[in-house]
N, C-alpha and C positions, 0 to 999 in steps of 0.2 A: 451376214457375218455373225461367228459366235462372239463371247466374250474369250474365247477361248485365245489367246496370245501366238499358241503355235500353227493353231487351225487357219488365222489371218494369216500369216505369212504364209502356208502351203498357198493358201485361195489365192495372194499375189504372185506369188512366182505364177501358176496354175494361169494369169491373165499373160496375154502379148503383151509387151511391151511395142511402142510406137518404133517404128524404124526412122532412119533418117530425115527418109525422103518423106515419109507421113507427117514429122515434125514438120519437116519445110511447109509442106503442104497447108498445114491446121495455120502455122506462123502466116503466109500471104493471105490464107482467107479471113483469118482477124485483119490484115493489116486493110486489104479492102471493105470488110464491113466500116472499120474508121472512119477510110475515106470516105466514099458512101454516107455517111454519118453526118460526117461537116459538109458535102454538098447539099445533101438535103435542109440543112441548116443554112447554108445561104441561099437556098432557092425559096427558102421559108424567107427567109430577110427582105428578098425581091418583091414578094408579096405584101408585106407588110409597107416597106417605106415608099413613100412616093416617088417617079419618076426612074425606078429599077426594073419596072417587071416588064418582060419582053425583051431589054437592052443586053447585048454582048456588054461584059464586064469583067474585069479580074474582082479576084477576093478584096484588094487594097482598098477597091474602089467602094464593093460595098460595105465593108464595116467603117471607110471614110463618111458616105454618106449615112449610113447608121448612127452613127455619132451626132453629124449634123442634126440628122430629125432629132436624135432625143434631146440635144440641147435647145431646137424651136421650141418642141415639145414644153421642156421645165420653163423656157420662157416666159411662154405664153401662158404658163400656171405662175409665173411671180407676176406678169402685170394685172392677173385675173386678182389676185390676192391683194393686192397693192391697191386696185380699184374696189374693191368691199371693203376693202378697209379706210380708202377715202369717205366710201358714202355709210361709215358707220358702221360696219355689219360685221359683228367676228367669225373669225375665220378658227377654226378648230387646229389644235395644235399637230393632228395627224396629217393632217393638210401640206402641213411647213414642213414637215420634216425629211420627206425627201431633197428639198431644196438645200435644206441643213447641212444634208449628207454631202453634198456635190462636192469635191476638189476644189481647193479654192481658186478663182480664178476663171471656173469650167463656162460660166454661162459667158462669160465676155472674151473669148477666145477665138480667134480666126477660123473659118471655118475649114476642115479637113480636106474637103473633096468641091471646086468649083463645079457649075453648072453641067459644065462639056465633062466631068468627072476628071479633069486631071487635078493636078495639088493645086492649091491658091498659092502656100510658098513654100518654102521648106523648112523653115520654122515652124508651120502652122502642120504640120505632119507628127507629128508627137516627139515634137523639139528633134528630130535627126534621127530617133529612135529605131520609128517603124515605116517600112514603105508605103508610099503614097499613091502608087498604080499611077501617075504621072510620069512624063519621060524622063522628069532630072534636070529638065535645061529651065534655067531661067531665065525671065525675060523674054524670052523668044515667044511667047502669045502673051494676049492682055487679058485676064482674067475677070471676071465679073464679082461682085462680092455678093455671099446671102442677101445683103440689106434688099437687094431688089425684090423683082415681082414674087411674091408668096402665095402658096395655096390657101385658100380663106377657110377654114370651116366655121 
Protein backbone atom coordinates (compact mmCIF):
# COMPACT_ATOMS: atom_id res chain seq x y z
CA UNK A 1 0.00 0.00 0.00
CA UNK A 2 1.17 3.62 -1.06
CA UNK A 3 0.71 6.55 1.27
CA UNK A 4 -1.14 7.52 -1.38
CA UNK A 5 -4.93 8.17 0.32
CA UNK A 6 -6.76 7.61 -3.13
CA UNK A 7 -4.59 4.71 -4.29
CA UNK A 8 -5.80 2.76 -0.75
CA UNK A 9 -9.12 2.95 -1.36
CA UNK A 10 -9.10 2.00 -5.20
CA UNK A 11 -6.78 -1.31 -3.74
CA UNK A 12 -9.86 -1.85 -1.33
CA UNK A 13 -12.67 -1.63 -3.37
CA UNK A 14 -10.13 -3.69 -6.05
CA UNK A 15 -10.30 -6.61 -2.69
CA UNK A 16 -13.67 -9.02 -2.23
CA UNK A 17 -15.37 -8.33 0.26
CA UNK A 18 -16.43 -11.66 2.45
CA UNK A 19 -20.11 -12.70 1.57
CA UNK A 20 -22.45 -13.75 3.97
CA UNK A 21 -22.11 -17.20 4.11
CA UNK A 22 -17.99 -16.82 4.24
CA UNK A 23 -18.81 -14.51 7.39
CA UNK A 24 -20.91 -17.25 8.89
CA UNK A 25 -18.34 -19.51 8.07
CA UNK A 26 -14.91 -17.51 9.56
CA UNK A 27 -17.76 -16.76 12.65
CA UNK A 28 -18.27 -21.00 13.61
CA UNK A 29 -14.65 -21.74 12.89
CA UNK A 30 -13.49 -18.97 15.64
CA UNK A 31 -16.34 -20.11 17.73
CA UNK A 32 -14.88 -23.86 17.55
CA UNK A 33 -11.31 -22.94 17.88
CA UNK A 34 -12.78 -21.46 21.53
CA UNK A 35 -14.19 -24.37 22.36
CA UNK A 36 -11.50 -26.43 21.55
CA UNK A 37 -9.51 -24.06 23.68
CA UNK A 38 -11.26 -24.75 27.06
CA UNK A 39 -11.43 -28.35 26.48
CA UNK A 40 -7.99 -28.78 25.96
CA UNK A 41 -7.71 -26.62 29.17
CA UNK A 42 -9.74 -29.02 31.07
CA UNK A 43 -8.12 -31.99 29.74
CA UNK A 44 -4.92 -30.20 30.93
CA UNK A 45 -6.69 -29.81 34.54
CA UNK A 46 -7.41 -33.68 34.52
CA UNK A 47 -3.73 -34.14 34.21
CA UNK A 48 -2.70 -32.01 36.65
CA UNK A 49 -5.12 -32.72 39.86
CA UNK A 50 -5.41 -35.81 41.37
CA UNK A 51 -7.98 -38.57 40.91
CA UNK A 52 -9.48 -36.74 37.30
CA UNK A 53 -7.50 -38.34 34.75
CA UNK A 54 -9.18 -41.00 33.03
CA UNK A 55 -12.69 -40.32 34.77
CA UNK A 56 -15.97 -39.26 32.66
CA UNK A 57 -16.71 -35.68 34.28
CA UNK A 58 -18.58 -32.42 33.54
CA UNK A 59 -16.72 -29.11 33.54
CA UNK A 60 -18.46 -28.37 37.24
CA UNK A 61 -16.79 -31.13 38.42
CA UNK A 62 -13.40 -30.41 37.45
CA UNK A 63 -12.92 -26.88 38.38
CA UNK A 64 -14.81 -28.12 41.73
CA UNK A 65 -12.12 -30.42 42.36
CA UNK A 66 -9.54 -27.79 41.07
CA UNK A 67 -10.25 -25.62 43.63
CA UNK A 68 -10.12 -28.39 46.19
CA UNK A 69 -6.43 -29.24 45.36
CA UNK A 70 -5.37 -25.69 45.40
CA UNK A 71 -6.88 -24.98 48.76
CA UNK A 72 -4.89 -28.72 50.10
CA UNK A 73 -2.28 -27.37 48.07
CA UNK A 74 -2.03 -23.54 50.20
CA UNK A 75 -2.71 -25.62 53.25
CA UNK A 76 -0.24 -27.69 53.29
CA UNK A 77 2.07 -24.47 52.57
CA UNK A 78 0.56 -22.73 55.99
CA UNK A 79 1.16 -25.71 58.31
CA UNK A 80 4.63 -26.10 56.35
CA UNK A 81 5.29 -22.44 57.49
CA UNK A 82 3.71 -22.53 60.77
CA UNK A 83 6.09 -25.58 61.51
CA UNK A 84 9.57 -23.53 60.59
CA UNK A 85 8.30 -21.13 62.39
CA UNK A 86 7.82 -23.19 65.42
CA UNK A 87 11.20 -24.57 65.27
CA UNK A 88 12.67 -21.15 64.74
CA UNK A 89 13.42 -20.86 61.08
CA UNK A 90 12.19 -17.72 59.14
CA UNK A 91 10.39 -18.04 56.62
CA UNK A 92 10.77 -15.36 53.61
CA UNK A 93 8.13 -12.94 53.09
CA UNK A 94 7.52 -14.16 49.43
CA UNK A 95 6.79 -17.34 50.93
CA UNK A 96 3.39 -15.79 52.65
CA UNK A 97 2.33 -13.87 50.31
CA UNK A 98 0.27 -16.04 48.37
CA UNK A 99 -1.41 -17.08 51.44
CA UNK A 100 -2.01 -13.14 51.95
CA UNK A 101 -3.70 -13.01 48.87
CA UNK A 102 -6.38 -15.76 49.45
CA UNK A 103 -10.12 -14.71 50.06
CA UNK A 104 -10.75 -14.53 53.29
CA UNK A 105 -12.14 -17.41 54.54
CA UNK A 106 -10.71 -19.63 51.37
CA UNK A 107 -8.65 -22.01 53.18
CA UNK A 108 -11.37 -23.03 55.86
CA UNK A 109 -14.33 -23.61 53.52
CA UNK A 110 -16.26 -26.76 52.58
CA UNK A 111 -15.04 -28.39 50.05
CA UNK A 112 -16.55 -27.89 46.44
CA UNK A 113 -16.57 -31.28 44.94
CA UNK A 114 -16.97 -34.65 47.29
CA UNK A 115 -15.02 -37.83 46.64
CA UNK A 116 -17.82 -39.45 44.20
CA UNK A 117 -17.52 -35.66 42.54
CA UNK A 118 -20.96 -34.65 43.40
CA UNK A 119 -21.32 -31.17 45.71
CA UNK A 120 -20.72 -31.74 49.46
CA UNK A 121 -23.76 -29.14 49.83
CA UNK A 122 -25.03 -26.23 48.27
CA UNK A 123 -23.60 -23.80 50.10
CA UNK A 124 -20.37 -25.07 49.80
CA UNK A 125 -20.70 -24.58 45.73
CA UNK A 126 -19.83 -20.85 45.50
CA UNK A 127 -22.58 -19.85 47.94
CA UNK A 128 -25.68 -20.76 45.16
CA UNK A 129 -23.68 -19.03 42.57
CA UNK A 130 -22.14 -21.43 40.31
CA UNK A 131 -23.08 -25.24 39.41
CA UNK A 132 -21.88 -27.95 41.27
CA UNK A 133 -22.02 -30.95 38.56
CA UNK A 134 -24.06 -32.68 41.50
CA UNK A 135 -27.58 -33.59 40.99
CA UNK A 136 -29.29 -30.89 43.11
CA UNK A 137 -30.87 -33.11 45.63
CA UNK A 138 -30.04 -33.16 49.06
CA UNK A 139 -29.76 -35.39 51.54
CA UNK A 140 -30.35 -38.16 49.40
CA UNK A 141 -26.55 -39.58 49.55
CA UNK A 142 -24.17 -39.11 52.60
CA UNK A 143 -21.27 -37.46 51.48
CA UNK A 144 -17.72 -38.00 52.79
CA UNK A 145 -15.75 -34.90 53.87
CA UNK A 146 -11.96 -33.84 52.43
CA UNK A 147 -10.74 -34.47 56.07
CA UNK A 148 -10.49 -38.14 55.08
CA UNK A 149 -7.79 -40.30 53.55
CA UNK A 150 -5.35 -37.75 51.59
CA UNK A 151 -2.78 -38.35 49.06
CA UNK A 152 0.60 -38.00 51.04
CA UNK A 153 3.45 -36.49 49.13
Amino acid sequence: MSNDPAQNMAEEEERPRLTEQEKKQNHILSEQKRRQAIRDGFDKLTTIVPDLEGQARSEGIVLGRTIDHIREGMKRRQEMIAELEKNGIPVPAELRHSLQSLPEGFLDAEPVSSPGGESSSPASAGKGKAKSGGSGKSGSKSTTSSDGPQQQQ
